[in-house]
C-alpha positions as CSV (number, residue, x, y, z in Angstrom):
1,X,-9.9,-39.4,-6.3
2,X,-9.0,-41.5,-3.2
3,X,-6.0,-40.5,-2.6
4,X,-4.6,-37.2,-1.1
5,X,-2.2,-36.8,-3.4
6,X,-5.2,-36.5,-6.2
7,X,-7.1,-34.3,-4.4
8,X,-4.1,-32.3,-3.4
9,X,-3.0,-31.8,-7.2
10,X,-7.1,-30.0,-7.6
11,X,-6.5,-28.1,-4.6
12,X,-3.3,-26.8,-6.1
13,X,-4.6,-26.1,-9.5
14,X,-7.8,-24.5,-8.2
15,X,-5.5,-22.0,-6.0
16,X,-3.6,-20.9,-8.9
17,X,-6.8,-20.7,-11.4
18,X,-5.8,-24.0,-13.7
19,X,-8.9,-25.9,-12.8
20,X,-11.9,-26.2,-15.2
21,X,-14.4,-28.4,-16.0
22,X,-14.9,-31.9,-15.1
23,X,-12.0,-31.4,-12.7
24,X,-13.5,-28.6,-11.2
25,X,-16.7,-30.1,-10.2
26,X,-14.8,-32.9,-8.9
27,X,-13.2,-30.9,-6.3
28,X,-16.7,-29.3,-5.6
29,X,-18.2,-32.3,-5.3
30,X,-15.5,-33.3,-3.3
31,X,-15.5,-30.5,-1.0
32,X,-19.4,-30.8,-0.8
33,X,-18.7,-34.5,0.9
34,X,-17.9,-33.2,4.3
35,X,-16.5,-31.5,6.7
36,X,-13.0,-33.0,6.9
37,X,-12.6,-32.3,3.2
38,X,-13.2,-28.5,4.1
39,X,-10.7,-28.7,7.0
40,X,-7.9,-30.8,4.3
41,X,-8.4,-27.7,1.7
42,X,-8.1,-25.1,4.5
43,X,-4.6,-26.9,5.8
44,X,-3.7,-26.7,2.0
45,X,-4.7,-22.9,1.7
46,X,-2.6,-22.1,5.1
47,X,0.2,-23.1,3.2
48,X,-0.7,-21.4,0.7
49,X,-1.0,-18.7,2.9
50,X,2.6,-19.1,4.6
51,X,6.7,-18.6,2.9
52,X,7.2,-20.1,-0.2
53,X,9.6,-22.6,1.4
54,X,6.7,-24.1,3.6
55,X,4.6,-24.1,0.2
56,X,7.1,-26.0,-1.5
57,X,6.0,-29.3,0.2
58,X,2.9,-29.6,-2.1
59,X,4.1,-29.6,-5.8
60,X,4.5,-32.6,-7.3
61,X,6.0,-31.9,-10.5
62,X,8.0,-28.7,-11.7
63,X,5.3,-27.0,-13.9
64,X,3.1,-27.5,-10.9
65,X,5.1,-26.0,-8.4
66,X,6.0,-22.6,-11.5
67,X,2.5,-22.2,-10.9
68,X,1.4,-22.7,-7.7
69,X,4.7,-20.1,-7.1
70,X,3.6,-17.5,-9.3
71,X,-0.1,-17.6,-7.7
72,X,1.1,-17.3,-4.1
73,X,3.0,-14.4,-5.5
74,X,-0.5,-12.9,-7.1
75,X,-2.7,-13.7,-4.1
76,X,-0.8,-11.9,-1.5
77,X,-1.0,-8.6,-3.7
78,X,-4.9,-9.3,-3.2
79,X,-5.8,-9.8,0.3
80,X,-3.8,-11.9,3.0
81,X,-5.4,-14.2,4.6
82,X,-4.7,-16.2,8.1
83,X,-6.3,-19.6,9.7
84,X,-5.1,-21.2,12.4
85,X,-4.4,-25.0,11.8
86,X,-5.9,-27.2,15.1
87,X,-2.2,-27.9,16.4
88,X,-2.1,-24.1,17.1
89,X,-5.1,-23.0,17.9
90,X,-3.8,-23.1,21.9
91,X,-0.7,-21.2,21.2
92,X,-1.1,-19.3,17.9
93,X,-3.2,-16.6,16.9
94,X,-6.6,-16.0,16.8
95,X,-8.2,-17.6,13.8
96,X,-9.1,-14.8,10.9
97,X,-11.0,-15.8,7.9
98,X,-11.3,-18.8,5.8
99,X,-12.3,-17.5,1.9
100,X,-15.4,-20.1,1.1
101,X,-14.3,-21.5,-2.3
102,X,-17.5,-22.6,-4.4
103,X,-19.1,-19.2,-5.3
104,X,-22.0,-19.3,-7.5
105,X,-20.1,-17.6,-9.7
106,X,-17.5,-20.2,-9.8
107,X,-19.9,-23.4,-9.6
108,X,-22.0,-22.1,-12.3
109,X,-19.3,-22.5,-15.0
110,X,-19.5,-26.0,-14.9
111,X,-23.6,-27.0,-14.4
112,X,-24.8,-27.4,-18.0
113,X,-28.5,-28.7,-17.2
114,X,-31.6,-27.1,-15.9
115,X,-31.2,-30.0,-13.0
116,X,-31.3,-28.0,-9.8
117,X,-28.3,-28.4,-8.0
118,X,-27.8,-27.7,-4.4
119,X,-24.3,-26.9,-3.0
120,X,-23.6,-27.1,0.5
121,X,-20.7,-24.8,2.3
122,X,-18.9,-24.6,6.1
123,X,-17.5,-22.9,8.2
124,X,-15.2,-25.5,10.5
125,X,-14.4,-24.8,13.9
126,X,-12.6,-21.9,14.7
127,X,-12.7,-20.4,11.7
128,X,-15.0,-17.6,9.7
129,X,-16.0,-18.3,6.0
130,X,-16.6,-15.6,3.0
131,X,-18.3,-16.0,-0.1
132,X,-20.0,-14.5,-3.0
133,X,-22.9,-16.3,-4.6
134,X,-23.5,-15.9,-8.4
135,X,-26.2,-12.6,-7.7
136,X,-23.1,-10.7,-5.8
137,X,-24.7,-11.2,-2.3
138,X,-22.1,-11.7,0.1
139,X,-22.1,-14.1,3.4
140,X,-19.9,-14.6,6.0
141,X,-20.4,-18.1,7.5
142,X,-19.5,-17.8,11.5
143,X,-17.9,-20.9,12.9
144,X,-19.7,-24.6,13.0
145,X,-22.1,-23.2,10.0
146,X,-23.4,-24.8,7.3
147,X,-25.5,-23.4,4.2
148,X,-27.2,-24.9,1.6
149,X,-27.9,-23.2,-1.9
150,X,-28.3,-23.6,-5.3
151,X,-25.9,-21.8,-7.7
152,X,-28.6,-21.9,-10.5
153,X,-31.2,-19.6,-9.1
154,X,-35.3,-19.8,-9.9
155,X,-37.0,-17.0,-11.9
156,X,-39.0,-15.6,-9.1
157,X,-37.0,-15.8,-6.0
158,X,-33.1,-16.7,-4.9
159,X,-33.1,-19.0,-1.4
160,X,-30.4,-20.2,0.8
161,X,-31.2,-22.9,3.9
162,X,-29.1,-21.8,6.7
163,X,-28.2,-23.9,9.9
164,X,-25.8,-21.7,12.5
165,X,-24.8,-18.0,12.1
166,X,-24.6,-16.2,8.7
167,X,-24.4,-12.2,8.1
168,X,-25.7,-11.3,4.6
169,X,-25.5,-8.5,2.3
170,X,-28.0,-9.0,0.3
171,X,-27.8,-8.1,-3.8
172,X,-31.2,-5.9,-4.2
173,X,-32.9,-7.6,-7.3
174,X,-36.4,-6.0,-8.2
175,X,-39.5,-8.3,-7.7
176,X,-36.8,-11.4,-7.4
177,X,-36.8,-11.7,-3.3
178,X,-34.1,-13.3,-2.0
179,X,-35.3,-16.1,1.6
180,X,-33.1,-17.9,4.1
181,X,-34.7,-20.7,5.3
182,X,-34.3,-21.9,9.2
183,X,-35.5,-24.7,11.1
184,X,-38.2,-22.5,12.5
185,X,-39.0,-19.4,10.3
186,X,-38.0,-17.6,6.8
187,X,-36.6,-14.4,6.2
188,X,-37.3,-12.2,2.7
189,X,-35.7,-9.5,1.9
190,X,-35.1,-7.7,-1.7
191,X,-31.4,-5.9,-0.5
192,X,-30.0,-5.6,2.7
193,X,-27.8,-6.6,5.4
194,X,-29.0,-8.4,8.6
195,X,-27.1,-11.7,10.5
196,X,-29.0,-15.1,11.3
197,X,-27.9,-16.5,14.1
198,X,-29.5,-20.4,14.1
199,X,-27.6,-22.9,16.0
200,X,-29.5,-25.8,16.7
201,X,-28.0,-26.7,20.0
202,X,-28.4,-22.7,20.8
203,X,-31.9,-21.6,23.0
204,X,-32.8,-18.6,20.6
205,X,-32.9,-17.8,17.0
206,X,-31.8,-14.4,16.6
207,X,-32.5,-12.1,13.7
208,X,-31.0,-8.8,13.5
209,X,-31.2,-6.1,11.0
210,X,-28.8,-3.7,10.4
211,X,-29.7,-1.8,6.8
212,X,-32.9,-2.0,4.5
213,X,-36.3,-3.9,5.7
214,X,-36.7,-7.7,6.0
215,X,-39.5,-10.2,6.3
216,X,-39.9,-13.3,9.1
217,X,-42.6,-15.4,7.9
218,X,-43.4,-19.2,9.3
219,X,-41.5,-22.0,7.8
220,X,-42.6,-25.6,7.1
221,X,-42.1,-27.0,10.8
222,X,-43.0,-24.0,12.8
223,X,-45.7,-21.4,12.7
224,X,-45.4,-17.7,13.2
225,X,-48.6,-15.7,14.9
226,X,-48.4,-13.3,12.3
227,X,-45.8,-12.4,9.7
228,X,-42.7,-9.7,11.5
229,X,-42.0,-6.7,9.4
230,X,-38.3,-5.6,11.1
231,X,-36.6,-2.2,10.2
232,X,-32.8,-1.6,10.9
233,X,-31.6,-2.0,14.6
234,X,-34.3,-4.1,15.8
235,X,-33.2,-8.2,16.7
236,X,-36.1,-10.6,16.5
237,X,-35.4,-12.9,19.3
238,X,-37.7,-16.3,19.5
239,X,-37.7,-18.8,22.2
240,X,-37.0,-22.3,20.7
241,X,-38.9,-23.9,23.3
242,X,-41.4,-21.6,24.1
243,X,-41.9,-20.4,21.0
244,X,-42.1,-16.7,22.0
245,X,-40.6,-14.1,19.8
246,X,-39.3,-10.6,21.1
247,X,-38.7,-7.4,18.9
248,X,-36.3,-5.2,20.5
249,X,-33.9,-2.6,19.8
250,X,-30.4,-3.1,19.8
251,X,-26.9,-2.4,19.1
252,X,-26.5,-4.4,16.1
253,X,-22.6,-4.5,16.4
254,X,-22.9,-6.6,19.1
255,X,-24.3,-9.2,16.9
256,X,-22.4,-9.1,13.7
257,X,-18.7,-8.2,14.8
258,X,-17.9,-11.8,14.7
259,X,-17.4,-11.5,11.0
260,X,-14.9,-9.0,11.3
261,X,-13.1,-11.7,14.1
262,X,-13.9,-9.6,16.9
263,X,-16.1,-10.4,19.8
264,X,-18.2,-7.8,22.3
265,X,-19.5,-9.6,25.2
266,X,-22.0,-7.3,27.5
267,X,-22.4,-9.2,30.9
268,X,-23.0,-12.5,29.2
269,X,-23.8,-15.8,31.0
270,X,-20.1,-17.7,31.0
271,X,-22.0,-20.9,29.9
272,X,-22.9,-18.7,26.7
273,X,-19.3,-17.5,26.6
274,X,-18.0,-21.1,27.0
275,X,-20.0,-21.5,23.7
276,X,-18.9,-18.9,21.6
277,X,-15.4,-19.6,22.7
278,X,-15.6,-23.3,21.6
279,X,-16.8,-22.2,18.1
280,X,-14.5,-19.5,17.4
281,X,-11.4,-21.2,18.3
282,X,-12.0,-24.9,17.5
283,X,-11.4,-26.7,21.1
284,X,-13.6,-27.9,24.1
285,X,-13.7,-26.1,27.7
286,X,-15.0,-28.3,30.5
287,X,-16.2,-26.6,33.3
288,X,-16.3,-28.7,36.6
289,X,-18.2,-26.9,38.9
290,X,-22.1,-25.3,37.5
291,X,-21.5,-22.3,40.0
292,X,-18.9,-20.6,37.0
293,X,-21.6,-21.3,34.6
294,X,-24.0,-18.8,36.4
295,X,-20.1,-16.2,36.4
296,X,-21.2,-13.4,33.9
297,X,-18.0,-11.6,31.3
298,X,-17.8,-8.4,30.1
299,X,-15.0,-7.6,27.4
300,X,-14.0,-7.8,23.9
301,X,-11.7,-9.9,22.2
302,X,-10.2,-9.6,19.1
303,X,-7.2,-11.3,17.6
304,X,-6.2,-12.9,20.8
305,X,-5.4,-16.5,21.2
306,X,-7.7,-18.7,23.5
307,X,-4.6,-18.5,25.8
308,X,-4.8,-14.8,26.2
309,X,-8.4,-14.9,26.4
310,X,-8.3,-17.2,29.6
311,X,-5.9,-15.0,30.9
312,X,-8.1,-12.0,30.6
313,X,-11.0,-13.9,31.7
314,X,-8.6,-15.2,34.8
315,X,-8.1,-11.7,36.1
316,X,-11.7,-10.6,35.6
317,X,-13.5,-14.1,37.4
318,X,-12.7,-16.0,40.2
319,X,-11.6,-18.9,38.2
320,X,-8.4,-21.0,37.0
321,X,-7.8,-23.2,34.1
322,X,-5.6,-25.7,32.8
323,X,-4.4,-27.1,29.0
324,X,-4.9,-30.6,28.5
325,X,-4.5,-31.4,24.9
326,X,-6.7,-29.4,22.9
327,X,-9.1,-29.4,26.2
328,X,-9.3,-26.3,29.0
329,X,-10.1,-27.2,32.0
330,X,-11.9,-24.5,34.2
331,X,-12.3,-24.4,37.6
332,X,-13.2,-22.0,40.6
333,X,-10.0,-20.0,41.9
């Protein structure tokens, strides 16, 4: 399992649906390891993703490449998918949507045990992660998150542990709750859809409810005054360092358009944009002057490169920028 050429073959047979058993917990385990692993499978899945000529680079025998053929065939009748590779994130397209591989559904085919097992998914730089766990609740993973859950679910409540950005629709289960757990407070909720938004470099944690009725409750390392009862359109906004939390009413598709790849920005701070930039396309911006960082943006960006967005950005601000590598420079006009 060293080598790419191993790992490369599970790749292929779990693309096509060959891979079962031990070899398929391999490759979860595998993919579990880190973050470059995620990043080799996604460079795998763009070919996938690309002409059947491109694609042809990866089989190493005949039967393999039959299959691996025949899938691409079946998966674009599905639903396309795009994801920019790093050595075109400056030039290419936005990035769209990386489909998260280890679904409950698909990791419980292979625990046998009562054991609990915890599995442990990302969403790499400049890219947006989907995925079904085994009740049918959906998440999108916004980029540089991580989520930890167990595929094999307790009798009285299902749990996730969240650090960075996540929008759920939650499977409703009667009196089985489902909690995401944050570095500083829980959420319950029996069926609904709301977004997290918990970096731990970020200022706030950001709650914010779009259908049915949730819970925020205190976690293990932070205590709440009182237990939040939210209902749809309200965001619970807390202070990291303060500790202060806000209730407030708000436009919830501000907040969770980033799963559909599109961004709204209402006369945010540029450091903050600098930030959200950096995650959803993969690169660094250095800004040399802290008089831009105080510079506030309106406008929304869709599937725009980072090079369009500057350019946009350019004609709105008194700034200008330059590409060095897979660094942009900013600096006042």
């Amino acid at each position: 399992m060293n080598s790419k050429k191993s790992i490369k073959s599970l790749i292929i047979a779990h693309l096509d649906g060959s891979l079962h058993g031990a070899d398929l917990e391999k490759l979860t385990g595998w993919l579990s390891a880190s973050k470059e692993n995620v990043k080799y499978y996604a460079q795998i899945k763009d070919i996938w993703q690309a002409t059947i000529q491109d694609a042809s680079v990866l089989a190493d025998t005949e039967n393999e490449w039959i299959r691996f053929v025949g899938a691409i065939q079946k998966e674009r009748k599905i639903k396309p998918v795009k994801r920019l590779s790093a050595f075109k994130i400056i030039s290419g397209a936005a990035a769209v949507l990386f489909i998260g591989i280890i679904t409950g559904i698909l990791v419980s085919k292979y625990i046998q045990n009562d054991e609990p097992a915890f599995i442990t998914v990302s969403a790499p730089q400049g890219s947006v992660s989907y995925l079904v766990l085994d009740d049918s609740t959906e998440v999108y993973l916004n980029a540089g998150t991580s989520m930890r859950y167990s595929p094999k679910s307790n009798k009285k409540k299902r749990e996730v542990f969240l650090e960075g950005e996540a929008w759920f629709d939650v499977a409703k289960k009667e009196n089985k709750p489902f909690v995401v757990h944050t570095a500083f407070y829980n959420v319950k909720v029996m069926g609904t859809q709301f977004n997290i938004k918990s970096y731990p470099t970020d200022k706030f944690v950001e709650t914010t409810l779009e259908e049915g009725k949730i819970q925020l409750s205190s976690s293990e390392n932070f205590k709440l005054g009182e237990s939040v009862i939210m209902k749809p359109g309200e965001q619970a906004q807390l202070n990291r360092e303060s500790g202060k939390m806000v209730i407030k009413n708000v436009d919830t598709r501000l907040f969770t358009s980033w799963k559909e790849n599109k961004l709204i920005f209402l006369n945010l701070n540029f450091s903050e944009l600098v930030v959200l930039l950096e995650r959803k396309y993969g690169i660094d911006i250095e800004v040399n002057d802290p008089e831009i960082l105080k510079y506030h943006y309106t406008g929304t960006i869709k599937n725009e490169s980072v090079l369009e967005v500057m350019e946009l950005i350019k004609h709105t601000l008194p700034i200008q920028y330059k590409i060095e590598g897979q660094i942009i420079k900013v600096a006042k006009l």
